[in-house]
C-alpha positions as CSV (number, residue, x, y, z in Angstrom):
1,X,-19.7,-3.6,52.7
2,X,-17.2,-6.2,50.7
3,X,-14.2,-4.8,50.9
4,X,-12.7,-5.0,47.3
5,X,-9.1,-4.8,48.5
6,X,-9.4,-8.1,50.3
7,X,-11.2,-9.6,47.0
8,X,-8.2,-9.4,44.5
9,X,-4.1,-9.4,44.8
10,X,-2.9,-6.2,45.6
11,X,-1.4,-5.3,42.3
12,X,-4.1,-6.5,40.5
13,X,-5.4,-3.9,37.8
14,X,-9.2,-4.3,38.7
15,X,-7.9,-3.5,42.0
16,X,-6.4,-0.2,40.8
17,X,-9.3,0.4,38.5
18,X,-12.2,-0.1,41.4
19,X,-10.2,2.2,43.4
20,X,-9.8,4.7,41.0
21,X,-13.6,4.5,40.2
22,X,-14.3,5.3,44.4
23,X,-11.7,8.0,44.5
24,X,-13.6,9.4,42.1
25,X,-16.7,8.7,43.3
26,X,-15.6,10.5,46.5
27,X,-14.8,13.9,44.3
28,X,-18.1,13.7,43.3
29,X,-20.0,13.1,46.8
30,X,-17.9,16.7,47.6
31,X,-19.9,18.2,45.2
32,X,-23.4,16.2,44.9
33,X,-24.9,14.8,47.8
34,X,-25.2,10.8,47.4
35,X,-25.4,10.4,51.0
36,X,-22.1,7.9,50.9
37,X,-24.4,5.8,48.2
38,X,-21.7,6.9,45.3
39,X,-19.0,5.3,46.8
40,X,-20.2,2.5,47.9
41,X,-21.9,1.7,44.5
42,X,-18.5,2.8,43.0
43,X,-17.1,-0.3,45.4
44,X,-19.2,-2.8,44.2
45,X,-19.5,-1.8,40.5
46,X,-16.4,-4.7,39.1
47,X,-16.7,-6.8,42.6
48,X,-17.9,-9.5,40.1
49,X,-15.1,-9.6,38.7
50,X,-13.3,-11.2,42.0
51,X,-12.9,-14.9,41.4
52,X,-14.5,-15.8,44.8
53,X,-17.8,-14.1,43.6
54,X,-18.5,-15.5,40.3
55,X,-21.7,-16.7,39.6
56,X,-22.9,-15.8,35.7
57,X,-19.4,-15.0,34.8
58,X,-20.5,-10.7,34.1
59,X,-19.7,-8.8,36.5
60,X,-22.2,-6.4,36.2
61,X,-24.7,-9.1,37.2
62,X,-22.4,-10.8,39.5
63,X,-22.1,-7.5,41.7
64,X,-25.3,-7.0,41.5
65,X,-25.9,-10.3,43.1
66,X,-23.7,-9.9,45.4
67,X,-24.8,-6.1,46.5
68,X,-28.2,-7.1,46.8
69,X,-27.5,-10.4,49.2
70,X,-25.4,-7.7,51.3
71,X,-28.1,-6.0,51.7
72,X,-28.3,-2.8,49.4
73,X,-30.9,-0.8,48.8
74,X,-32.2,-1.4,44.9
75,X,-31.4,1.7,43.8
76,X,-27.3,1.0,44.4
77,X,-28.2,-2.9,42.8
78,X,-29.7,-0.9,39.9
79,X,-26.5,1.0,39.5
80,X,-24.3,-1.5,39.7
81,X,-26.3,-3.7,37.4
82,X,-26.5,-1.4,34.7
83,X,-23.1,0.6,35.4
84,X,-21.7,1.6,31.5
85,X,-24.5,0.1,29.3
86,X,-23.9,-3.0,30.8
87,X,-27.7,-4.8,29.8
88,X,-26.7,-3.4,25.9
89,X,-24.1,-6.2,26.1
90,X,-26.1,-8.5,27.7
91,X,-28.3,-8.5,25.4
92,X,-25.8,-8.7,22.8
93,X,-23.1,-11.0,24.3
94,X,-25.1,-12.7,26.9
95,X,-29.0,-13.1,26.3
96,X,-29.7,-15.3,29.0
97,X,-28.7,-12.9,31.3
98,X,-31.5,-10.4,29.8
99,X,-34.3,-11.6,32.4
100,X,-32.0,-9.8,35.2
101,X,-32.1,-6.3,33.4
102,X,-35.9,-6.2,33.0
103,X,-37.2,-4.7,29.7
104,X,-35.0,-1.3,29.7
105,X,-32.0,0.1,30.5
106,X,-32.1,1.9,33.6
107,X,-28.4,3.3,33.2
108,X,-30.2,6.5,33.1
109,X,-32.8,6.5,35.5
110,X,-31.6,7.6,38.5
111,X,-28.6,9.8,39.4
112,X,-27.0,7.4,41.3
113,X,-26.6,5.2,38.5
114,X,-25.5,8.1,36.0
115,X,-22.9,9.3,38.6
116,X,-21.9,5.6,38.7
117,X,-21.3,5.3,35.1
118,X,-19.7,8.8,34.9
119,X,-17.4,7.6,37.4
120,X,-16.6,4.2,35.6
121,X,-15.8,6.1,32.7
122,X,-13.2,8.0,34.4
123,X,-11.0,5.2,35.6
124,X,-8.6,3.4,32.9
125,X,-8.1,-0.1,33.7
126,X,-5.4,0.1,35.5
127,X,-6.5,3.0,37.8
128,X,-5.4,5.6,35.4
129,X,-7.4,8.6,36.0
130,X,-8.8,9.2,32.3
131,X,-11.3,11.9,30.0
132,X,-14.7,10.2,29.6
133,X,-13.2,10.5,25.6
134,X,-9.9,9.0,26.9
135,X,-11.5,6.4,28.3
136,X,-14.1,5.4,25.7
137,X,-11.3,5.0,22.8
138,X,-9.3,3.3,25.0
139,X,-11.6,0.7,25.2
140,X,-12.4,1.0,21.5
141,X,-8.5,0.2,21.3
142,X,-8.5,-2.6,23.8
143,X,-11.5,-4.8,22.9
144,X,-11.1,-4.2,19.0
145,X,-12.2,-7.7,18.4
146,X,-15.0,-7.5,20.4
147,X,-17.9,-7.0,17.6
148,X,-20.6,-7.2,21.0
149,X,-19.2,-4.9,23.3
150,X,-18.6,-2.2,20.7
151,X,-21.6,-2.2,19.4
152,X,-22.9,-1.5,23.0
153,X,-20.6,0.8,23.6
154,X,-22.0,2.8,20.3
155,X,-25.6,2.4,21.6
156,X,-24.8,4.0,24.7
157,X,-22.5,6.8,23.6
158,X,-25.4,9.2,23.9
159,X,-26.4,8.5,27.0
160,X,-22.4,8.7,28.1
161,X,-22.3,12.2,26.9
162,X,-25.3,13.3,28.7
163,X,-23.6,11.8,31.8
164,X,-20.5,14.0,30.7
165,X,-22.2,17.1,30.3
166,X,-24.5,16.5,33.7
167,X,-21.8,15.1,36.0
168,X,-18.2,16.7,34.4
169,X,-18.9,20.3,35.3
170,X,-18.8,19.2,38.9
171,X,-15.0,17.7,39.0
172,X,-13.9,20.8,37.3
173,X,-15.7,23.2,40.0
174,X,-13.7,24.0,42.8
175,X,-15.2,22.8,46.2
176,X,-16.7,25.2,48.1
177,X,-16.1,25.6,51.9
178,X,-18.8,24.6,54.5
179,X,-18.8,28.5,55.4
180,X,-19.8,29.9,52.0
């Protein structure tokens, strides 16, 4: 596994988001069984972000490169690659990207990659633990001149509040012992 914290300063918010995204990720393996697979996605969901791993310049598709030369099973790539409605902004913001994505969205094909998303949607971007609603207006706020990633961001709201209502009841429970 790449090791995010050896991938970016460490102050760096992506830093502080990635591990916010895993630390959330690890709430939910307590409560769903991903087998480790939730965390691990959860590490390499922004690790295209990291300068040294750049290929495309999107990180969704840069991680996903990256996960699957590590060695990952497909269904982690998947997640990664489509983690937050990521192939609606390809296609938007970055069409000759489009050919990695195939001809749907698969944000919503697999646990895994809802979990993943659910999880993304959690973090703020500089690790803040956040609302799914927190979160999604922050970004509204923060890329307010981005016409392509707000438009995605619309497109997928659905499908984000599916994720919500699936995968937020979980955090919420309390964990129950191994004895119950």
């Amino acid at each position: 596994m790449r090791d995010p914290e050896r991938l970016f300063p460490a102050g760096a918010d992506r830093l502080a988001h990635i591990r916010r995204v895993m630390q959330t990720a690890r709430a939910l393996e307590a409560r769903r069984c991903f087998g480790g697979r939730l965390v691990l996605a959860a590490a390499y969901h922004d690790i295209g972000y990291a300068p040294s791993l750049v290929v495309t310049g999107f990180h969704p598709v840069d991680g996903a490169l990256v996960a699957r030369r590590d060695g990952l099973d497909t269904e982690i790539v998947d997640a990664v690659l489509h983690h937050s409605g990521a192939r609606a902004l390809a296609q938007r913001s970055r069409p000759d990207l489009v050919a990695h994505y195939g001809p749907v969205c698969r944000m919503m094909d697999t646990a895994l990659s809802r979990a993943l998303t659910f999880c993304d949607l959690r973090s703020g971007p500089r690790g803040e633990r956040l609302s799914q609603s927190e979160r999604l207006a922050e970004i509204a706020v923060r890329h307010a001149g981005n016409a392509a990633l707000l438009a995605a961001m619309e497109e997928a709201r659905p499908d984000f509040m599916a994720i919500e209502a699936e995968f937020g009841p979980c955090l919420a429970a309390p964990l129950r012992s191994a004895t119950e």
